[in-house]
C-alpha distance (Angstrom), angle and dihedral (degrees) to the residues before:
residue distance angle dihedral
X1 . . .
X2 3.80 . .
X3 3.68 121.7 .
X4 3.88 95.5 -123.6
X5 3.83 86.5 -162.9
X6 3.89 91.1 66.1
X7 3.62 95.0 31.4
X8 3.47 87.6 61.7
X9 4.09 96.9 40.8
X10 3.65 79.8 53.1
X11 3.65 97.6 61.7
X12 4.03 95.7 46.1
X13 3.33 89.7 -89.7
X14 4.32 127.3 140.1
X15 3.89 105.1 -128.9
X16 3.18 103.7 -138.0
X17 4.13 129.3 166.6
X18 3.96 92.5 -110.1
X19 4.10 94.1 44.1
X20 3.76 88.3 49.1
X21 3.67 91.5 50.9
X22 3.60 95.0 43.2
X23 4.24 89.4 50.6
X24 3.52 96.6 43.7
X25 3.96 92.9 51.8
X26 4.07 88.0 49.8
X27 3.95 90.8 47.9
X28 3.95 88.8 48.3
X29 3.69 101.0 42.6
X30 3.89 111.9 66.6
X31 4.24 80.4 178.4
X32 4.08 89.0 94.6
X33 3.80 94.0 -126.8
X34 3.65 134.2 -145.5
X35 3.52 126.7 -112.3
X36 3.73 78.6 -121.3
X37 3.62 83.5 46.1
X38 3.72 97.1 56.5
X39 3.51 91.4 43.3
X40 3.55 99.7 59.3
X41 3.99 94.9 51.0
X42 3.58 90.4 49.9
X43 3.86 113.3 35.3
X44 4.06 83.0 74.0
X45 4.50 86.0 60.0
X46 4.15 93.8 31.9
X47 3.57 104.3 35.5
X48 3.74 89.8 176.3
X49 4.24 84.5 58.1
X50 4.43 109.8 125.3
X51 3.50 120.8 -169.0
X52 3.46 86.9 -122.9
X53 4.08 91.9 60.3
X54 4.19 87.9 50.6
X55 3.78 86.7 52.5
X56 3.93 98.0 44.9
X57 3.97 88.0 45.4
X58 3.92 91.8 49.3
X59 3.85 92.5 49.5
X60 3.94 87.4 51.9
X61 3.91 90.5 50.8
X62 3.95 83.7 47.5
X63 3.58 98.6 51.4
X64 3.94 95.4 35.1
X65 4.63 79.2 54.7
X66 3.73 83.0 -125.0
X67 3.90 90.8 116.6
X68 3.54 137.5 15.2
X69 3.56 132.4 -142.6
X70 3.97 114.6 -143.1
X71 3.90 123.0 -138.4
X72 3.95 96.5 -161.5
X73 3.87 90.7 150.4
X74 3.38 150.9 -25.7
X75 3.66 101.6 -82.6
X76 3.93 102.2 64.5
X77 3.98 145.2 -1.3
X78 3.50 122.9 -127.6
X79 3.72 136.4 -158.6
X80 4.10 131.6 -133.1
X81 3.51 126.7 -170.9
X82 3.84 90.7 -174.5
X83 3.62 110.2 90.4
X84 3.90 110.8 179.2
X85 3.59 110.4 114.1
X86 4.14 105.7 -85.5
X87 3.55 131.8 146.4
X88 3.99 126.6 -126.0
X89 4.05 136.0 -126.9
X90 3.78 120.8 -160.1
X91 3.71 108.9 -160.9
X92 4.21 101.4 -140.9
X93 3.75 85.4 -151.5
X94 4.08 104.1 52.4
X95 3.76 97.2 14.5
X96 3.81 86.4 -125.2
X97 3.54 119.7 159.2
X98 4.08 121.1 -142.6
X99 3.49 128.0 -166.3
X100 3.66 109.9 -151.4
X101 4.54 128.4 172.2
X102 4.00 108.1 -88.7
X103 4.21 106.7 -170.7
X104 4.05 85.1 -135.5
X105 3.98 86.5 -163.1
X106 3.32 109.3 58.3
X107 4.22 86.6 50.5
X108 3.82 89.2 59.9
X109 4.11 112.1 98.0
X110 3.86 125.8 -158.4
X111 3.77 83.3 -105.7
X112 3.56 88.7 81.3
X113 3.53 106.1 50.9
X114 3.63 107.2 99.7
X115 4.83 82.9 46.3
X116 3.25 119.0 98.2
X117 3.62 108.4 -138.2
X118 4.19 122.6 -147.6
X119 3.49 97.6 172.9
X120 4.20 142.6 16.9
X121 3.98 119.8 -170.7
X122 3.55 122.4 156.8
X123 3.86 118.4 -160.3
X124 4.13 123.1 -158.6
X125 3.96 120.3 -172.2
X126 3.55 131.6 -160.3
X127 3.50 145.3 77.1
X128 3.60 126.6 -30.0
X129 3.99 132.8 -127.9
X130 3.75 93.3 -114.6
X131 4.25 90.7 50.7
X132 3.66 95.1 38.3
X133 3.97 93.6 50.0
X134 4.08 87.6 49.0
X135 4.03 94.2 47.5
C-alpha cells in the first residue's frame, strides 16, 4: 500500500492530515465523488473540514496531475485519483460512473499529428448492466 503522506510529498505536495484524508478517500472510492461527496464522508473524521478546503485540495491534486476532475455533464464535477488513461460510463438511470480500458492510440487520426494534446477523456452514456437487468 502506498504511504499517501510521501506520495504526496513526492509530488510537491504539503502532507497534511486533511490532504491525506481527502487522497486516500479518492484512491478508495472508484464512485468519482463530489466535492460535496467528499465532504460528507469526512466532515464526521475532520470536523474542522469546509467545502471550500475539499475544493482547494482537489484543485492542488488537479494541477499537481495527481487527480482528475471529470466533466461528464452539466449537472456535477467529479474527481479521480486514478490517472492511467481509461474512459468513463455514466449510467442515465443510477447516475453511476464506470471506469472502463480505452486503447487511447488507436483513437488518434493523422489529423492530429501536428496538435499537441494535454488531455484525452472519453465519456459513454447509457444504461448500466445492473439497471438494465432490473428493468
Amino acid at each position: 500500500m502506498v504511504n499517501v503522506g510521501d506520495f504526496l510529498k513526492t509530488n510537491g505536495i504539503k502532507p497534511s492530515y486533511q490532504r491525506i484524508k481527502i487522497y486516500e478517500f479518492l484512491m478508495n472510492n472508484k464512485e468519482h465523488p463530489t466535492v460535496e461527496t467528499i465532504y460528507n464522508a469526512l466532515n464526521g473524521q475532520i470536523p474542522t473540514l469546509s467545502k471550500t478546503t475539499v475544493y482547494n485540495t482537489l484543485k492542488i491534486f488537479i494541477d499537481k496531475g495527481i487527480a482528475m476532475a471529470i466533466t461528464i455533464d452539466e449537472i456535477e464535477v467529479r474527481f479521480d485519483a486514478h490517472m492511467d488513461m481509461h474512459g468513463h460510463f455514466k449510467c442515465e438511470q443510477c447516475n453511476t460512473i464506470y471506469d472502463f480500458n480505452v486503447n487511447f492510440e488507436g483513437a488518434l487520426s493523422d489529423e492530429l499529428n501536428d496538435f499537441e494534446i494535454t488531455e484525452q477523456q472519453m465519456f459513454f452514456y447509457g444504461i448500466c448492466k445492473k439497471c438494465k437487468n432490473h428493468s
